[in-house]
C-alpha positions, 0 to 999 in steps of 0.5 A, a space after each residue: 057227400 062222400 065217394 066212395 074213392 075216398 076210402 079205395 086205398 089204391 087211390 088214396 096212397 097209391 097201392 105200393 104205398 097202401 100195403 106198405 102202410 098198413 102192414 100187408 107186405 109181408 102177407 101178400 109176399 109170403 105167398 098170401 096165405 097159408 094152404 091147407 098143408 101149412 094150416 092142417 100140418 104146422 098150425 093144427 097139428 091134424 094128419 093129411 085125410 079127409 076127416 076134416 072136409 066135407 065134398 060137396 057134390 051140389 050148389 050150397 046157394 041154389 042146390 044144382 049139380 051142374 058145378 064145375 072146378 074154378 081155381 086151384 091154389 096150393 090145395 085150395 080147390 074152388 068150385 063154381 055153380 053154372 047155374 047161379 055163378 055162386 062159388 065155394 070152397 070145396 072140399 071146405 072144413 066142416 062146420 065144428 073144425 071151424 073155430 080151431 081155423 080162425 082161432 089162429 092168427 092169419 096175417 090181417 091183426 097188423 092191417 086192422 090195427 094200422 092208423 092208415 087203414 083205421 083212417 080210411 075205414 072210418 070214411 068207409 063207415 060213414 059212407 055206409 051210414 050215409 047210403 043206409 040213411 037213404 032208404 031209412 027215416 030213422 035208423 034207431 039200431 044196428 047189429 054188426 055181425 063180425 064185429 072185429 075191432 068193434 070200427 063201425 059200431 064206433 062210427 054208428 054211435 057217433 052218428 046217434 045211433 042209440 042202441 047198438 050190437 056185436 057179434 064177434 065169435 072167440 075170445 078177443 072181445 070178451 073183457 071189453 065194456 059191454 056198452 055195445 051188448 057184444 056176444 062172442 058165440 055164435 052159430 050162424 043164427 040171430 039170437 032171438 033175443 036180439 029183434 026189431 033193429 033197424 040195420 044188420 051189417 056184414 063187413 067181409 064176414 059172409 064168406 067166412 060162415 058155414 052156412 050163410 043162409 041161416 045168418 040172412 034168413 035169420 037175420 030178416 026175422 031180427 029186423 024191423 018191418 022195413 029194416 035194412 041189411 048191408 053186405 060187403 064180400 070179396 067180388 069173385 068177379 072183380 078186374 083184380 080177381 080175375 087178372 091176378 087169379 091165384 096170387 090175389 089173398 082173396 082166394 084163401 082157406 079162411 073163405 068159405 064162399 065167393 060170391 058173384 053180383 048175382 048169386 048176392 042178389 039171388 041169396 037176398 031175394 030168396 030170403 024175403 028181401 029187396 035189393 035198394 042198391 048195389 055196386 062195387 067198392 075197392 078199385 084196386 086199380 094199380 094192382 090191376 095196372 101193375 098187372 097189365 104192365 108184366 109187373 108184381 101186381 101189389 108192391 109195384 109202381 104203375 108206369 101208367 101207359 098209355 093203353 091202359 087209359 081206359 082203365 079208370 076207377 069210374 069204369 071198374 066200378 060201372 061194370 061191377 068190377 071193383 074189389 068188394 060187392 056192396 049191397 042194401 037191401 030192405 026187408 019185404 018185396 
């Protein structure tokens, strides 16, 4: 059986080690990512106005006006729904400006591609195949919406898992063997050509899309009675978010939404399905010490005092409070 410890890359290097490892140095000391001056101005060459950005005056998930301001970041704003705890990018980029967002290069090629990160992916993957194989007889197909370096649907084809799909949105993907059926267009919606597939995955692909809905509901309609979607997103309420708040790269102009345990499950259950598990992956547990010790949070080393013993990767995740939410959920009440 595999633990989930055994892909948290605070654990498995230590965190200075891990960033270093997979080349996320120089992107967490360049402040991250870049604001929206930086993306409009030297990457888009668009002019400063609100052509661009949409404001939202209620809540994407559940439509509420009771929402507040959360974060500020160098002009990124964040808003939060009181009523369901989901948050948003807000204003945020309109839908057809998107494309020209993500077609530009944003720091994490170097990280996808490390042989450290690749390495603690694959026990990732088959941690996912491993609980997924819980709640299912056989699992026959799989759609892996934001496909990336096509890592998990490797894995799923190495378990015998027979037919498998990709969506990956641009161009990088396009003159690849097409063995693993990959479509590079996408508009937040399930072909209907692509149907009755056992799992559809989302690796920290949901809080990139416009509208998130329109994928889930979707994608119950492409699945199989009793076909199971799996999720992973930044957790808005994770010990790392909320510790290191506006120097943590979760908060960026390439999320468009940051969910919480409850505005998931919310978002699954108005879309026709049943949660089967959910928890939290990713500790982050010596950015969070690092922290909690008045030290840089990412490229520091622990002095492991003694106060902070209580702090374990066991506690964090018991309390929802890792880095990552992880949801299956299986299609029908």
């Amino acid at each position: 059986m595999i633990n989930k410890d055994e892909f948290d890359g605070n654990i498995v290097y230590g965190g200075s080690n891990f960033h270093k490892k997979t080349k996320r140095t120089s992107l967490i000391m360049e402040n991250n990512f870049p604001h929206y001056e930086y993306v409009l101005e030297e990457n888009m060459h668009y002019k400063s106005n609100m052509k661009y950005f949409e404001s939202l005056d209620n809540c994407i998930l559940c439509n509420s006006d009771d929402i507040e301001d959360k974060l500020y970041k160098d002009g990124l704003f964040i808003s939060q729904c009181r009523k369901c705890s989901f948050s948003f990018q807000n204003p945020r980029f309109k839908s057809e400006y998107l494309s020209e967002l993500y077609g530009k290069e944003y720091s994490l090629n170097g990280a996808y591609a490390s042989e450290a990160q690749n390495k603690l992916d694959e026990i990732k993957y088959k941690y996912a195949i491993q609980e997924l194989n819980k709640y299912s007889d056989s699992i026959e197909s799989v759609l892996d919406i934001g496909a990336g370096n096509l890592h998990f649907l490797n894995v799923c084809k190495k378990n015998n898992i027979k037919t498998l799909y990709g969506i990956e949105p641009g161009s990088t993907l396009k003159n690849i063997d097409n063995e693993y059926n990959i479509i590079t267009d996408f508009s937040d919606e399930v072909p209907l050509s692509i149907n009755n597939l056992s799992v559809i995955s989302l690796w920290d692909t949901l809080e990139h899309i416009h509208d998130f809905k329109k994928v889930i509901k979707s994608s119950y309609k492409a699945l199989e009675d009793d076909g199971l979607i799996l999720i992973m997103v930044p957790n808005l309420n994770s010990l790392a978010s909320r510790l290191i708040r506006e120097k943590s790269p979760s908060f960026c102009i390439y999320h468009l939404n940051y969910f919480t345990e409850k505005s998931l499950e919310k978002l699954l259950i108005d879309c026709g399905f049943s949660i089967m598990q959910k928890e939290t992956v990713i500790s982050e547990i010596d950015n969070c010490r690092n922290y909690l010790e008045f030290q840089e949070p990412y490229m520091s080393v622990p002095k492991n005092e003694k106060a902070f013993d209580w702090l374990t990767s066991e506690y964090i995740h018991d309390n929802m409070l890792g880095s990552r939410l992880f949801f299956i959920a299986k299609k029908g009440k």
